[in-house]
C-alpha positions as CSV (number, residue, x, y, z in Angstrom):
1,X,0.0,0.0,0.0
2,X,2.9,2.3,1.2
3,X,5.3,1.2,-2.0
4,X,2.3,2.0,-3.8
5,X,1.0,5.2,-2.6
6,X,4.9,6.0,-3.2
7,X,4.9,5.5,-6.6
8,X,2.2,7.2,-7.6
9,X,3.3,10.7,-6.2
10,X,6.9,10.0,-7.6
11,X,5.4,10.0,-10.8
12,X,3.4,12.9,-10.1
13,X,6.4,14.8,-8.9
14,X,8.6,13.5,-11.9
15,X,5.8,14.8,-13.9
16,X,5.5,18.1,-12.6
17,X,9.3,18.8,-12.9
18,X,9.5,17.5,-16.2
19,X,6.8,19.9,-17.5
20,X,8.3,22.4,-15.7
21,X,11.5,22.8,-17.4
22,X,10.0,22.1,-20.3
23,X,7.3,25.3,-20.2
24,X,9.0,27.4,-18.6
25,X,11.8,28.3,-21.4
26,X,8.6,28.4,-23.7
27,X,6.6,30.2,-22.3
28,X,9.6,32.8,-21.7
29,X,10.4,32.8,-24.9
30,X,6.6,33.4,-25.9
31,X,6.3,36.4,-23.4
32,X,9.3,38.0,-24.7
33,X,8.0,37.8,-28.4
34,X,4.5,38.9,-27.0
35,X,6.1,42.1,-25.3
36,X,7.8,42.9,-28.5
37,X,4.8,42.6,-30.0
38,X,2.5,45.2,-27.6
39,X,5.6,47.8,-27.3
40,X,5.9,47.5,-31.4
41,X,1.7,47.9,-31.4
42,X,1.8,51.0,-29.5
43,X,4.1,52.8,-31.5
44,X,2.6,52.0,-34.5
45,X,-0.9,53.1,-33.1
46,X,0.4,55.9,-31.7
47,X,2.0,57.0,-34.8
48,X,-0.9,56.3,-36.9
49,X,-3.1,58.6,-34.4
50,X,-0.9,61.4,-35.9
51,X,-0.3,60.7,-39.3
52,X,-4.0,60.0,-40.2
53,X,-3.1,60.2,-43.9
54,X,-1.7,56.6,-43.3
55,X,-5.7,55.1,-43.6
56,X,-5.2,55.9,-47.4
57,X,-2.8,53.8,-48.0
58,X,-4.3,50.6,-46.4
59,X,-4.9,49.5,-49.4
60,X,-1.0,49.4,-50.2
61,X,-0.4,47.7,-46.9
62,X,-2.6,45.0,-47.3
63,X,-0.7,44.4,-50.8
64,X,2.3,44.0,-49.0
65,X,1.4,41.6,-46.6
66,X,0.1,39.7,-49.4
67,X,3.4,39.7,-50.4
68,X,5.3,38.9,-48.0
69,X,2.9,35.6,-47.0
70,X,3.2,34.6,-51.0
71,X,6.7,35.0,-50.7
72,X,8.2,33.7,-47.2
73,X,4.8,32.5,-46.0
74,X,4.7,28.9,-47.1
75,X,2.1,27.0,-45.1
76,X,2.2,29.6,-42.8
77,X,-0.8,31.5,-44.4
78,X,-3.1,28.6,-42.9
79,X,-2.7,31.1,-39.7
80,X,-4.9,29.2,-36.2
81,X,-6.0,26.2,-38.5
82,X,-2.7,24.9,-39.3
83,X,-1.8,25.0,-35.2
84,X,-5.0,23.6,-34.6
85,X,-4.9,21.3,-37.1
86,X,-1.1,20.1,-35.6
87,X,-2.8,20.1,-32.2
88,X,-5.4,17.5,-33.3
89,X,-3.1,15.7,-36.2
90,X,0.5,16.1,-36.0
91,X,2.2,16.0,-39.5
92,X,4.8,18.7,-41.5
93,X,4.9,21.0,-38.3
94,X,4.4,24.7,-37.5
95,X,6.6,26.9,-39.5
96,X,9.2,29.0,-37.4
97,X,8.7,32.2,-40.0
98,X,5.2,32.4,-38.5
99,X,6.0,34.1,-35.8
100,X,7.8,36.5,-37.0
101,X,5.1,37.2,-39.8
102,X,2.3,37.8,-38.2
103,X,3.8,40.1,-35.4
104,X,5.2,42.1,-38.7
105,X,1.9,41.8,-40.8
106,X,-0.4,42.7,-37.4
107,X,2.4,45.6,-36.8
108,X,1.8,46.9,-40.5
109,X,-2.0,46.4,-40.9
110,X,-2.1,49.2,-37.6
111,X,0.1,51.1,-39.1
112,X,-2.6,51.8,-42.0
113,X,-5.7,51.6,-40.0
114,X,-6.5,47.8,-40.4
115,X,-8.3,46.4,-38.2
116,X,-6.5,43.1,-36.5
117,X,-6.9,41.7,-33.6
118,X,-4.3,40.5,-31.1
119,X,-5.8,37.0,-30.4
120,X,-4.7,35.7,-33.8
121,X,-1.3,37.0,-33.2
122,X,-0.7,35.6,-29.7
123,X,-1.9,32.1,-30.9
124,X,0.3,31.7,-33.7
125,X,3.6,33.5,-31.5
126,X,3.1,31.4,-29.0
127,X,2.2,28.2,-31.4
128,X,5.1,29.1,-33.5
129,X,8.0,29.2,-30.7
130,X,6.6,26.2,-29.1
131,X,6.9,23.8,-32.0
132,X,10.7,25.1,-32.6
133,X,11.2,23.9,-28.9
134,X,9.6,20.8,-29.2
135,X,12.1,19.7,-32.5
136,X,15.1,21.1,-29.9
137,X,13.4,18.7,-27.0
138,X,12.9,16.1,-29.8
139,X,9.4,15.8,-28.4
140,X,7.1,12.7,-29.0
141,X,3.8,13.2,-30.8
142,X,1.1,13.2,-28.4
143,X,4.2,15.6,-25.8
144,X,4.5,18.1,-28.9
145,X,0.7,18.1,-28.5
146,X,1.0,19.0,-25.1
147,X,3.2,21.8,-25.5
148,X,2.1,23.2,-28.5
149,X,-1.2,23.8,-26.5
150,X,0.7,25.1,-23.7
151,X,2.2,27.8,-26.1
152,X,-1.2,28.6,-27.0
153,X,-1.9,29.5,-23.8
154,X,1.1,31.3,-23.1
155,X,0.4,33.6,-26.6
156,X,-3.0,34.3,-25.4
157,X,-2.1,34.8,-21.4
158,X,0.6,37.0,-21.9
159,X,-1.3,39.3,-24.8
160,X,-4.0,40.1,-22.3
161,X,-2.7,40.0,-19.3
162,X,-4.5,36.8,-18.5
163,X,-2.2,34.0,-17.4
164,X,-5.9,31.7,-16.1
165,X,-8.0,32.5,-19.4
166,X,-5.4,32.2,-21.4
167,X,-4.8,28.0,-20.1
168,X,-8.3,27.9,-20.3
169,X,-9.1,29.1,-24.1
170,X,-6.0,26.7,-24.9
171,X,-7.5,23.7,-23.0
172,X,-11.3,24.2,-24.2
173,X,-11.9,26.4,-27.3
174,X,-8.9,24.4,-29.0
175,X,-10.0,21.1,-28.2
176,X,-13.9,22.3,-28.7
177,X,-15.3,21.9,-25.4
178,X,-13.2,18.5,-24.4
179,X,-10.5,19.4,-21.7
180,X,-7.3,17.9,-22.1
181,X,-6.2,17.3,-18.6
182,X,-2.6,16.3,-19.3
183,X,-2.2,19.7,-20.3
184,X,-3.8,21.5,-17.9
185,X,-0.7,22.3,-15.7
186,X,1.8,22.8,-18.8
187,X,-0.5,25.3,-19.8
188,X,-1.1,27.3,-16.2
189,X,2.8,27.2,-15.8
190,X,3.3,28.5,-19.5
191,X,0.3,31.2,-19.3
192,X,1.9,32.6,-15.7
193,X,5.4,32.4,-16.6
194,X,5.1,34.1,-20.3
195,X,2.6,37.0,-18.6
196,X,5.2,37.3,-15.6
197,X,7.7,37.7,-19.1
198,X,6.2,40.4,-20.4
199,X,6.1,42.3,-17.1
200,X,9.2,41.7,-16.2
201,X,9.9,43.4,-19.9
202,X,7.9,46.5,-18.7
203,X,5.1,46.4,-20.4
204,X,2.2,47.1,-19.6
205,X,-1.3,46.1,-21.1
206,X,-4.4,48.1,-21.5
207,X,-6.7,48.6,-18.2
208,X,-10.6,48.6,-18.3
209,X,-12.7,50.5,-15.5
210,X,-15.5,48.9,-15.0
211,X,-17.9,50.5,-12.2
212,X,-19.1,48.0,-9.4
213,X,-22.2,46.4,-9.5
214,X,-25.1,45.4,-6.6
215,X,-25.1,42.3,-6.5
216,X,-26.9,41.8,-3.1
217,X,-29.7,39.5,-3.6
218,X,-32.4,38.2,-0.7
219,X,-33.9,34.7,-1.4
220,X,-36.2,33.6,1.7
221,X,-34.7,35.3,3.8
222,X,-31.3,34.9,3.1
223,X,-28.6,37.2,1.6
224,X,-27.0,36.0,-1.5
225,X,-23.5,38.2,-2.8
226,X,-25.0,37.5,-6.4
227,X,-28.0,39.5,-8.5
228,X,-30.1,37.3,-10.3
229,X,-31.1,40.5,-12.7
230,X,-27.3,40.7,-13.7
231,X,-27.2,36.7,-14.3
232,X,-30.1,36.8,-16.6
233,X,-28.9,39.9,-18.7
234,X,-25.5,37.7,-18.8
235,X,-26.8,34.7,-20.0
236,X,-29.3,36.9,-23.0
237,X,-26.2,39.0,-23.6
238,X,-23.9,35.5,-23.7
239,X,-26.4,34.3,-26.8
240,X,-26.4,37.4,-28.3
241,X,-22.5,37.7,-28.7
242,X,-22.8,34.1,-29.7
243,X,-25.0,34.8,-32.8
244,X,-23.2,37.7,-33.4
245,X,-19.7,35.9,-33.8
246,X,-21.5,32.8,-35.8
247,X,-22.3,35.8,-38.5
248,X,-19.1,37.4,-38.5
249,X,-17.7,34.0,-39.1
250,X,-20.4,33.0,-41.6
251,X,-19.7,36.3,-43.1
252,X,-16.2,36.3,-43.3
253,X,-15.9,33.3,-45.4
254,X,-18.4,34.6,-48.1
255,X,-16.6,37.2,-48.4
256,X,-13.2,35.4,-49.0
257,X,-14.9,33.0,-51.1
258,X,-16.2,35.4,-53.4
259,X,-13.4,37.6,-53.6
260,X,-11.1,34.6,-54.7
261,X,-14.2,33.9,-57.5
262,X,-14.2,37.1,-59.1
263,X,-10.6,38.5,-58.4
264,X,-8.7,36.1,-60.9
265,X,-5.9,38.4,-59.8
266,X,-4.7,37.9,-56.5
267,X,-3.2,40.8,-54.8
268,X,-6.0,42.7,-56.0
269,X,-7.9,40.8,-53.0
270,X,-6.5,42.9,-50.3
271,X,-7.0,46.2,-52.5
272,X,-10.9,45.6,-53.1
């Protein structure tokens, strides 16, 4: 029982190290690429706020990151889908230019006014570096998995300033609502470590008042620290940003779709 009971928190413990060293250089890695990132973003915001003549020329900036994904991109085009798709069916690999593209291409499209978010960005930084570590570790399939979600979450943690959502979104949204508990603490360690990264960097991220809300609620008698009025608007505002997000996605690829139809030529894409 005792030999027993041993064994199995020796291979807890020899797990926990051993995912450890591995994250941790990851996700360092990651948070050092995402605070270049968000100190490049805010001079390029800031310098498009005062040069306002730049929104002209979007059209020429979205011809050059056409360009430069034709050119260098490879199968690094594929963007989220091809880490997903590595996630779920390991095969060529994540290319290492990807990172660097897309923190250029995000940099350049908020240069000219484009709209881009940083989700996007963070996923394929932090899915980028983490495959280059796992050929250095000369990871196993299903432990390039692992980390590869764990950089995920490390992208997305350290973009936001996030380190819990960020393992979250990694473990859930990735895997479509089926947790993968052998990631779960590769993915808090990487999240923490690469937000403590970019902090330790001196950056800092965007902060959001938001006024506090009464949530004291009575039921028979009883106080509860929760408003059932606030619940309900949560849950009708939940669908609504739901339906919403199901259109712009809907949308989104009509519009590719037909713009690759009836634009035979294919820089033109980004112009129309």
């Amino acid at each position: 029982m005792v030999k027993k009971l041993f064994s199995q928190h020796y291979s807890t413990l020899k797990y926990l190290i051993r995912w450890s060293v591995i994250a941790i250089p990851v996700a360092i890695a990651i948070g050092s690429m995402v605070a270049l990132f968000l100190w490049l973003l805010h001079l390029a915001t800031n310098f498009r706020f005062t040069h306002s003549w730049l929104l002209y020329l979007l059209p020429v900036g979205g011809v050059v990151i056409h360009l430069l994904y034709k050119w260098y991109g490879s199968s690094a085009e594929r963007g989220n889908n091809l880490i997903i798709d590595e996630i779920h069916q390991p095969g060529a690999g994540v290319p290492k230019r990807m990172a660097p593209l897309i923190l250029v291409t995000t940099v350049i499209t908020h240069v000219f006014g484009g709209s881009a978010g940083r989700e996007g960005t963070a996923v394929q930084i932090g899915g980028s570096i983490a495959n280059l570590f796992a050929g250095w570790f000369k990871l196993l399939p299903k432990d390039k998995q692992v980390i590869l979600t764990a950089g995920i979450a490390a992208g997305f943690g350290a973009v936001f300033g996030t380190p819990l959502t960020g393992a979250i979104f990694a473990l859930e949204v990735l895997a479509i609502g089926r947790i993968q508990y052998n990631a779960l603490m590769p993915c808090l360690v990487a999240s923490l470590i690469a937000d403590l990264t970019v902090s330790a960097w001196g950056v800092h991220h965007t902060h959001y008042h938001i006024d506090d809300i009464a949530t004291v609620q009575y039921f028979n008698g009883h106080q509860l620290n929760v408003s059932f009025l606030v619940l309900g608007k949560v849950v009708i505002a939940s669908v609504v940003f739901g339906l919403a997000a199901l259109v712009f996605s809907k949308a989104t690829h009509t519009v590719k779709q037909v713009a690759a139809k009836s634009i035979k030529t294919d820089w033109l894409i980004p112009v129309c």
